[in-house]
C-alpha positions in Angstrom: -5.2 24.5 74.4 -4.9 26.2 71.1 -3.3 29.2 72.8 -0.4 26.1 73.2 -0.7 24.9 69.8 -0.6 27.9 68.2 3.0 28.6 67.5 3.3 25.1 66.5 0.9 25.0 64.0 2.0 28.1 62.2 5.2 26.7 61.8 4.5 23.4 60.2 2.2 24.8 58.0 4.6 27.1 56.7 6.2 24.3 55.8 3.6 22.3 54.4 2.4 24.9 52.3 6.0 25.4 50.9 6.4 21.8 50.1 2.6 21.5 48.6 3.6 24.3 46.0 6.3 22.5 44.4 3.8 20.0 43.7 1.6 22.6 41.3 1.6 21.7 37.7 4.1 24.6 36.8 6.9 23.0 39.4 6.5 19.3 38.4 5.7 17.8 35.2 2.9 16.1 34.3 4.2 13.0 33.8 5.6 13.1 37.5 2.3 14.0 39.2 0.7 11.2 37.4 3.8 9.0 38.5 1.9 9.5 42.5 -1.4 8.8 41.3 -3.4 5.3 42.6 -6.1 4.7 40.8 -6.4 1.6 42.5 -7.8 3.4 45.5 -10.1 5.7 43.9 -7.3 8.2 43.9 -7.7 8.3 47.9 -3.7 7.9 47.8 -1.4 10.3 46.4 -2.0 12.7 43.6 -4.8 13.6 42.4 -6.4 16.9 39.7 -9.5 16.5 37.9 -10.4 13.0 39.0 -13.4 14.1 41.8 -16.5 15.1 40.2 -19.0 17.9 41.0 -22.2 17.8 41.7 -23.3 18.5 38.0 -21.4 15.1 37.4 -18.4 17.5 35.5 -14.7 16.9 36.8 -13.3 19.3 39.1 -10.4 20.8 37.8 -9.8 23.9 40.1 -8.4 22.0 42.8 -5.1 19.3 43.2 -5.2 17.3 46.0 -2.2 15.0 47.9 -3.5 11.8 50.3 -1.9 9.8 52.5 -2.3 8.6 56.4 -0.6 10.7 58.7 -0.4 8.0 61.5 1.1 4.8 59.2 2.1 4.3 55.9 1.0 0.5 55.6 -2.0 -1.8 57.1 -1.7 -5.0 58.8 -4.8 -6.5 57.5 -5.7 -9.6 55.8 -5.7 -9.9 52.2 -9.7 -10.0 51.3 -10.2 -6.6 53.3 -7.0 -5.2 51.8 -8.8 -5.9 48.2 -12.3 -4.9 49.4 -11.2 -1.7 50.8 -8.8 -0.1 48.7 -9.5 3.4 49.5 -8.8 2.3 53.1 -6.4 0.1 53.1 -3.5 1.2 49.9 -0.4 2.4 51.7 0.8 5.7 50.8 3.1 6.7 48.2 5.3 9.6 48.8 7.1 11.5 46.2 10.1 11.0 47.8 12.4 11.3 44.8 11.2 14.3 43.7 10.0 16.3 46.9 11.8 14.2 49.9 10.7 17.2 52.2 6.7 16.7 51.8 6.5 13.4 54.1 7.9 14.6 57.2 6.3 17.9 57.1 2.7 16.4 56.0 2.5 13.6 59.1 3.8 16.7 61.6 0.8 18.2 60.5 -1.9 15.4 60.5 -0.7 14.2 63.7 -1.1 17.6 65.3 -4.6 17.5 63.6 -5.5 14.0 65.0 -4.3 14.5 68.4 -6.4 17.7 69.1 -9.4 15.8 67.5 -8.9 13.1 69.5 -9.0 15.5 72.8 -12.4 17.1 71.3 -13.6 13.4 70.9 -13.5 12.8 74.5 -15.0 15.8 75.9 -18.0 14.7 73.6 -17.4 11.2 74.8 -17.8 12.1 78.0 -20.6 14.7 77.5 -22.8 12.3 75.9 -22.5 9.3 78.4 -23.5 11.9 81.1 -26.0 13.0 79.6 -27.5 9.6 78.6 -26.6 8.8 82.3 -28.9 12.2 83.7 -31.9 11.3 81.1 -32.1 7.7 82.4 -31.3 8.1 85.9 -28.9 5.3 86.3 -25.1 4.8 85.8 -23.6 3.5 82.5 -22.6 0.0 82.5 -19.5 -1.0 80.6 -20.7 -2.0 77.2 -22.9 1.1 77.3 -19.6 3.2 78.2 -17.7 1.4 75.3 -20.2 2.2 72.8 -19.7 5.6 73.9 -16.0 5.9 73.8 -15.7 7.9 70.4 -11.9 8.6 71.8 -11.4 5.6 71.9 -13.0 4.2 68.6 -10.7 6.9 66.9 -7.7 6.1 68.7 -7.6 2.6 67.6 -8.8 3.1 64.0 -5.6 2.9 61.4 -7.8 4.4 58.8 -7.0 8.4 59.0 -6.9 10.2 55.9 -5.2 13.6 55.4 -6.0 15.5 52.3 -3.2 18.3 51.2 -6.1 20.5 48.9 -4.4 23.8 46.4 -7.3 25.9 45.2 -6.0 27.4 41.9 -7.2 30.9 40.5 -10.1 31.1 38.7 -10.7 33.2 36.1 -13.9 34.9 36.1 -15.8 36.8 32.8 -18.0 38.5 34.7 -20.5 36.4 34.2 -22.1 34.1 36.4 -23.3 30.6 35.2 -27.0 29.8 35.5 -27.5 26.9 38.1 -29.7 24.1 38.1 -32.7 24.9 40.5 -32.3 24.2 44.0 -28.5 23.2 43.6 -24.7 24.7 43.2 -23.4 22.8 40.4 -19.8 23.8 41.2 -20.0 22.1 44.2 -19.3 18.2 45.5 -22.1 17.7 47.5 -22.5 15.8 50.5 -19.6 14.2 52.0 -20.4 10.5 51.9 -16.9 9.2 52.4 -14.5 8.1 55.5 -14.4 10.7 58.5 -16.6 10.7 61.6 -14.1 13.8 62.7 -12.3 16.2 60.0 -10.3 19.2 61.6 -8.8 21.7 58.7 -6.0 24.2 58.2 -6.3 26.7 56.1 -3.5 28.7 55.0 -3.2 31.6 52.3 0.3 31.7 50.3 1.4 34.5 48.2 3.0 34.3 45.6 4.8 37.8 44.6 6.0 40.4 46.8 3.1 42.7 46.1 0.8 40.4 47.9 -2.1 41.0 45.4 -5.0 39.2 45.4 -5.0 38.1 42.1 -1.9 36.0 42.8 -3.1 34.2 45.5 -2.5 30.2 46.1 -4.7 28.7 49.1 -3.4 25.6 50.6 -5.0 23.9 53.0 -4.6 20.6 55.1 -7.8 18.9 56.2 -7.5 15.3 57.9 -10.1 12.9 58.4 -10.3 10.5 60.7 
């Protein structure tokens, strides 16, 4: 399968990686960026830089992130659960003035994410209801096979989440900072938050001809879901 895919996914992310480096704070001003922000959502839509915190409670600055649902841009729920889940439920908000190329190229890419998750969540589907069906000796009934169906939990959730991630260069003294015992305070932690499946892209961009490591801008695409 990913002999198939292969081809495909090198293109888009060429493209995706393209688009994602016009949105760097030297390309756009900072007045733009913070025009796709959502603070409503917990800055689970859109733009976001320095907003997610690490582990030693600091902000991260070293990373800019980009949100948004691959699969749907809005939510056909009811008002209450629209207000109670914000991070869920906000539709997406595209720079579309300034960077009309991002959208298409970004749901290409989460879709293609989704779909091969959504093949991996069958094979374990179907791994775990035989094996429950070995260990007790008997057949599955329906609502047994149903509470199994992790495909199909996934296929009907509208809740994906696709996170466009830019690593920026950090400069280092030569010194390395004393951590707190037991725990990497540049770090975020455990990931508490939507996901029960989360397939990543990584890509590495350069940007001179020289291809030096000291200029190198990581992009990556992970999508949750």
């Amino acid at each position: 399968m990913m002999q198939l895919l292969r081809p495909c996914i090198g293109s888009t992310c060429s493209h995706v990686a393209a688009y994602m480096s016009l949105l760097l704070p030297q390309n756009l001003p900072e007045d733009v960026k913070q025009a796709y922000e959502h603070h409503s959502s917990s800055y689970n839509v859109g733009w976001s830089h320095g907003k997610e915190a690490l582990h030693s409670g600091q902000k991260d600055i070293h990373k800019g992130s980009f949100y948004a649902n691959p699969i749907q841009d809005t939510y056909d729920v009811d008002q209450d659960s629209a207000n109670k889940y914000k991070s869920y439920y906000s539709d997406n908000v595209w720079p579309r003035q300034h960077l009309p190329q991002l959208e298409t190229a970004f749901k290409q890419l989460g879709q293609l994410i989704i779909s091969v998750g959504l093949k991996l969540a069958g094979h374990c589907s179907r791994y775990v209801q035989q094996q429950l069906a070995n260990a007790t000796g008997q057949p599955l009934d329906e609502q047994q096979k149903h509470l199994l169906d992790f495909e199909g939990q996934l296929r009907s959730s509208s809740c994906h989440k696709a996170r466009l991630l830019h690593y920026f260069p950090v400069q280092h003294d030569g010194q390395q900072a004393p951590a707190a015992a037991g725990h990497d305070e540049d770090w975020c932690g455990w990931h508490l938050d939507h996901g029960a499946l989360t397939g990543d892209i990584q890509m590495t961009v350069f940007t001179d001809s020289d291809q030096t490591a000291d200029t190198v801008v990581l992009i990556g695409l992970g999508c949750g879901f």
